[in-house]
PANUPA-290840 format. One line per 3 residues: for each residue x, y, z of C-alpha. Coordinates in steps of 0.1 Angstrom, whole numbers, plus 2048, in hexadecimal, padded with zeros to 3 digits. Example, Ala and Ser with C-alpha at 12.3 -4.5 7.8 and 13.67 -1.06 7.14 Angstrom:
# residues 2
87B/7D3/84E; 889/7F5/847
END
This chain:
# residues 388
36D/90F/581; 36E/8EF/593; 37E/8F4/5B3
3A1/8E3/5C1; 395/8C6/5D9; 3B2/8C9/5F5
3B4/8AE/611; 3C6/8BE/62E; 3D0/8A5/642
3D8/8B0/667; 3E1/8A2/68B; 3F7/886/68B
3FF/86A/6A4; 41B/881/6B3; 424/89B/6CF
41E/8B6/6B4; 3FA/8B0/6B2; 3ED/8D0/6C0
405/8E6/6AA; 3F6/8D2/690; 3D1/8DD/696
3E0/8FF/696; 3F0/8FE/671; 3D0/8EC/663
3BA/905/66F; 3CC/920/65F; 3D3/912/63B
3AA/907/63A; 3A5/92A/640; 3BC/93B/62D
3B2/922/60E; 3A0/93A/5F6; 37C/92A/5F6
379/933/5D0; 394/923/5C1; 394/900/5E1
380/8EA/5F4; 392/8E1/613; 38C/8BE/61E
396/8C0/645; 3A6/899/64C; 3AF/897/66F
3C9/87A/67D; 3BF/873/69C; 3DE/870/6B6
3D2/846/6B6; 3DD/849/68E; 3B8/846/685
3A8/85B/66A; 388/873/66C; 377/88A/65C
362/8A2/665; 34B/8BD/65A; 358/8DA/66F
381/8E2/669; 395/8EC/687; 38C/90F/68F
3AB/92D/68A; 3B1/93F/6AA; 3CF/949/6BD
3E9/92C/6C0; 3ED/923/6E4; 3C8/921/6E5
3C2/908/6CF; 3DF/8F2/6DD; 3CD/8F6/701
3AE/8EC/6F3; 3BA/8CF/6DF; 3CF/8C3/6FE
3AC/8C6/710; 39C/8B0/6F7; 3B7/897/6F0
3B8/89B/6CB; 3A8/879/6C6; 38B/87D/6AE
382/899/69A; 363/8AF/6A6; 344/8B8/696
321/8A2/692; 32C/899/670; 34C/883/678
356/867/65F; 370/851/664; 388/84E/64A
39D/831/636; 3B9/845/61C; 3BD/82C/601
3E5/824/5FC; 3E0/81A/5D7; 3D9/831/5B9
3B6/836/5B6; 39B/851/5AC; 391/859/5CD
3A7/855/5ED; 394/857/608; 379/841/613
364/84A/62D; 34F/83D/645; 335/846/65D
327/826/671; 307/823/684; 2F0/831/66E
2CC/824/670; 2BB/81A/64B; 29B/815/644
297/7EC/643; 2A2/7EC/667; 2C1/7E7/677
2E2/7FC/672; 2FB/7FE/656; 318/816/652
319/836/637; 338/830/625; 344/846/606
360/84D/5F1; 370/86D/5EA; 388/877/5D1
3A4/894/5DC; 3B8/8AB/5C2; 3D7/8B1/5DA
3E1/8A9/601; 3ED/8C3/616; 404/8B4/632
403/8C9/64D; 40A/8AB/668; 427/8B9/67C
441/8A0/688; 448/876/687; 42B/864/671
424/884/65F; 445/89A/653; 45D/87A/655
454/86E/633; 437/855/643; 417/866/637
428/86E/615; 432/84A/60C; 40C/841/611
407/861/5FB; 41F/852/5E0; 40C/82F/5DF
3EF/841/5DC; 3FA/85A/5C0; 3E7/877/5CC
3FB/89C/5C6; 407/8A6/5EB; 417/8C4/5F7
437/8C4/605; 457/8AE/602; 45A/886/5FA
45F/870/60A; 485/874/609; 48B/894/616
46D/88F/62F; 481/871/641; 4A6/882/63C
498/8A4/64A; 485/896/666; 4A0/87F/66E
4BC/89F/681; 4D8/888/682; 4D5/878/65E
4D1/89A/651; 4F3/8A7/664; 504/88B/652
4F6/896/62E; 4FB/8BA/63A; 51C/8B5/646
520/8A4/624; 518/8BF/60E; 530/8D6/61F
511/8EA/636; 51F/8F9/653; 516/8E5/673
517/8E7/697; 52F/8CB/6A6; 51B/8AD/6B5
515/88A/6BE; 4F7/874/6B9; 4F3/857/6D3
4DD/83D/6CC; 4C5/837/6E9; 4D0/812/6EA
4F1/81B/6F3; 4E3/837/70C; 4CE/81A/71E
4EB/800/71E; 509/81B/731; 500/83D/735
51E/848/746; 530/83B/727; 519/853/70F
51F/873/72A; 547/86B/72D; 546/86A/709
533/88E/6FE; 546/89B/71B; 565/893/70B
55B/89C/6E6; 545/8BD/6E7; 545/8D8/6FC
52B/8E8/714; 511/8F6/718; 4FE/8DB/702
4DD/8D5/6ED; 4C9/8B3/6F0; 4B0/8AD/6D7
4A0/88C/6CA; 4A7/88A/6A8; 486/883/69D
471/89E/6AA; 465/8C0/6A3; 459/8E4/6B7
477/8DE/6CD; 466/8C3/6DD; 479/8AD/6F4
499/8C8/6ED; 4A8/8D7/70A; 4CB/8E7/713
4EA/8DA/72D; 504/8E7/73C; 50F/8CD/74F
512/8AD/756; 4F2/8A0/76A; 4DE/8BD/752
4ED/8A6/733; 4DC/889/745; 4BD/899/749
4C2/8A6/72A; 4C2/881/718; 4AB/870/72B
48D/889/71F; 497/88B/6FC; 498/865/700
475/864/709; 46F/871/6E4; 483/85C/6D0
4A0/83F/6CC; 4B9/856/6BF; 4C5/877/6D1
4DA/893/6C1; 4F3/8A8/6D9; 501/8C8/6CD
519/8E0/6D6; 507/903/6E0; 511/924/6C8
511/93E/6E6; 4FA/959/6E7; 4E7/947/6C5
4D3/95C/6AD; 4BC/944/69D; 4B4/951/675
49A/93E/662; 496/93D/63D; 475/934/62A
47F/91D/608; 462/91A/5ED; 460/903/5D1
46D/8E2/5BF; 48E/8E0/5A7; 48F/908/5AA
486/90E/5CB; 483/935/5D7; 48F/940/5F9
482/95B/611; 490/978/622; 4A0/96F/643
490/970/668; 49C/971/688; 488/965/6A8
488/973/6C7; 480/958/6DD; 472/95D/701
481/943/70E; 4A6/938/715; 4A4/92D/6EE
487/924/6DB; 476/904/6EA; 44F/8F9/6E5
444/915/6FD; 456/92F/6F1; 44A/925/6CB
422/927/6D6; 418/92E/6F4; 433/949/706
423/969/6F1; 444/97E/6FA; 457/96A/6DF
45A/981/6C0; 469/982/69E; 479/999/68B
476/998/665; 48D/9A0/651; 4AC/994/669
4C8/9AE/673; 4DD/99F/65E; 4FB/9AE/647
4F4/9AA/621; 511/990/623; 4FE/97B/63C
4DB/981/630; 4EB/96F/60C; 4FF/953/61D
4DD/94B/632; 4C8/94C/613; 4E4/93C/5FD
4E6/920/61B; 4C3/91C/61E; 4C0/90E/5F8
4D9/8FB/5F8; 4CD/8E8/617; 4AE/8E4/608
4BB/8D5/5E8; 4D1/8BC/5FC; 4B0/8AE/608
4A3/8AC/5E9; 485/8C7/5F7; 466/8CF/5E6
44A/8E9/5E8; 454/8F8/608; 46F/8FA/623
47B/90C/644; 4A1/90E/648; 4AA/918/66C
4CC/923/674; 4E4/92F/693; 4FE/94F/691
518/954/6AC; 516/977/6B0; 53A/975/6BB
546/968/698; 529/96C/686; 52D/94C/67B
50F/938/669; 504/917/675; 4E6/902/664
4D7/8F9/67E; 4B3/8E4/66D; 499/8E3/64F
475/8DB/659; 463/8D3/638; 440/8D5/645
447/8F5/65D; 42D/901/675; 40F/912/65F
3FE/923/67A; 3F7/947/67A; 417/951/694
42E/937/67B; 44D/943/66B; 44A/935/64A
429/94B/63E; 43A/96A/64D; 45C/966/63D
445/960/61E; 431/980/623; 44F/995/628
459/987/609; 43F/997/5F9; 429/974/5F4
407/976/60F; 3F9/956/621; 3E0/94F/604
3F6/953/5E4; 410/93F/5FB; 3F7/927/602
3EC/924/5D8; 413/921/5D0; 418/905/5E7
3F7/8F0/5D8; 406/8FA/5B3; 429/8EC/5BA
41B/8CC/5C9; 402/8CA/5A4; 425/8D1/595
43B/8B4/5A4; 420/89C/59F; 41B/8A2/57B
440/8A1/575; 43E/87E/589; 425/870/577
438/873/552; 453/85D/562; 453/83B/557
444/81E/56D; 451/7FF/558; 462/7F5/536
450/7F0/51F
END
């Protein structure tokens, strides 16, 4: 049986590069070599293409980010590096490739190019120009199967404060908050911190609302901390979301599975190491822990679940999903809190242990995930394309 040709396409021109490495190196090796041949496309952290002949290598997380911190990320390693040029129009093969400087025989120097053709793309590029709907609009001019969501519930669900507003307007319980738009933050920022001061209520959480692994996120309780506060999520992005703090937070996370039917996961908690769950916590602090299936009542473990798919269809998700949420303890009142819809893959990530407890293992997960995207396509492709 002629095996599925998968592209996974890795890195990405953002601050979630390392993480990145991390995931790709565990789906190449968790692909069951029988049934795929991985293709291991790195984008470099200049936006170039490469590929290479040697994937990354799986090991524990925080080592791999150290060493690709080391090495800056830029170019993919091995002696058999080709650049590479992903065709954005519809074509029988993708990718073409290109190794310059190669001696030939009549003298001089020309460069190796080739084509190659891919059966499906799996994203695994974490963060802006990779999970904002970027990579998979070049994937939909190029009409190649891809795993993961469009390009519509990419942007929404990358985008915190436009998914709060579609959230908010499918009835999804939220968090009070503000967005402030970095222009305005630039032009009076005692304006901005009167203004949150007067309309939420410490403590505080600053994100940029276009960033993942709690990068650029961090937590105020008063007024100069709220300063602080914006100025490094500004560093990230030109819009920043504040939100009120639930107290004492539990943070639950849901796996969601699938297209127009999608399957949800039992419910985890995490037990972060930190003050709440920021980038250091999530890969390198080893204390963090999490606890599968969440102490939950069978009343909250249905409303999470329930809540979960119900998020994902507002974004109009497909193939796969994690739903993160906050409970007061107090209350126990549930707050949707963000869906990633390409979460961390690496081999500490929630989403393939919410999916194991659920009684689906890393591999079968893996196969599911390359079906759906196979699925969605071929539905795709019976839509019409013009009238006549």
């Amino acid at each position: 049986m002629k095996r599925v040709r998968v592209g996974v396409v890795y890195g990405g021109r953002s601050s979630e590069h390392e993480v990145s490495l991390a995931s790709a190196a565990a789906v190449i090796a968790h692909l069951d070599p029988a049934r795929y041949e991985p293709v291991p496309i790195l984008v470099g952290r200049d936006g170039g293409w490469s590929l290479a002949d040697e994937p990354p290598a799986p090991g524990p997380v925080a080592e791999t980010i150290a060493s690709a911190r080391s090495a800056a990320g830029s170019a993919a390693t091995g002696t058999g590096r080709r650049d590479a040029l992903f065709l954005a129009q519809p074509s029988a093969a993708q990718l073409l490739t290109l190794r310059p400087g190669v001696a030939h025989a009549a003298g001089g120097v020309r460069a190796d190019v080739a084509l190659l053709a891919l059966d499906v793309i799996f994203p695994v590029v974490h963060g802006p120009y990779g999970e904002d709907g970027t990579l998979q609009g070049l994937l939909e001019l190029a009409n190649v199967p891809y795993v993961g969501a469009g390009v519509l519930g990419s942007a929404v669900a990358m985008d915190k404060a436009v998914a709060k507003t579609l959230f908010a307007a499918s009835g999804l319980p939220l968090v009070r908050h503000l967005v402030v738009p970095a222009r305005r933050w630039d032009a009076d920022a005692a304006a901005v911190l009167d203004d949150v001061a007067g309309r939420l209520a410490w403590p505080l959480f600053v994100k940029p609302a276009n960033q993942g692994s709690s990068i650029g996120v961090s937590k105020a309780g008063t007024r100069s901390e709220l300063r602080r506060a914006i100025d490094e999520a500004r560093r990230f992005d030109r819009k920043i979301v504040v939100e009120e703090a639930v107290p004492d937070a539990r943070e639950i996370e849901c796996g969601v599975l699938g297209n127009d039917d999608p399957e949800v996961s039992v419910a985890g908690e995490i037990l972060a190491a930190g003050e709440f769950y920021d980038y250091e916590s999530k890969y390198v602090d080893e204390r963090s822990r999490c606890v599968i299936p969440a102490d939950l009542t069978a009343d909250q473990a249905r409303e999470v679940r329930a809540l979960a798919g119900e998020a994902y269809r507002a974004l109009d998700g497909a193939g796969m999903a994690r739903v993160d949420f906050l409970v007061a303890p107090s209350t126990g009142r549930l707050y949707l809190n963000e869906v990633n819809t390409i979460p961390g893959f690496t081999t500490i990530s929630m989403y393939a242990k919410l999916w194991q407890a659920s009684g689906l293992d890393y591999p079968r997960l893996l196969d599911r995930l390359v079906e759906l995207a196979l699925e969605r396509h071929a539905e795709k492709q019976r839509l019409r394309t013009s009238l006549d």
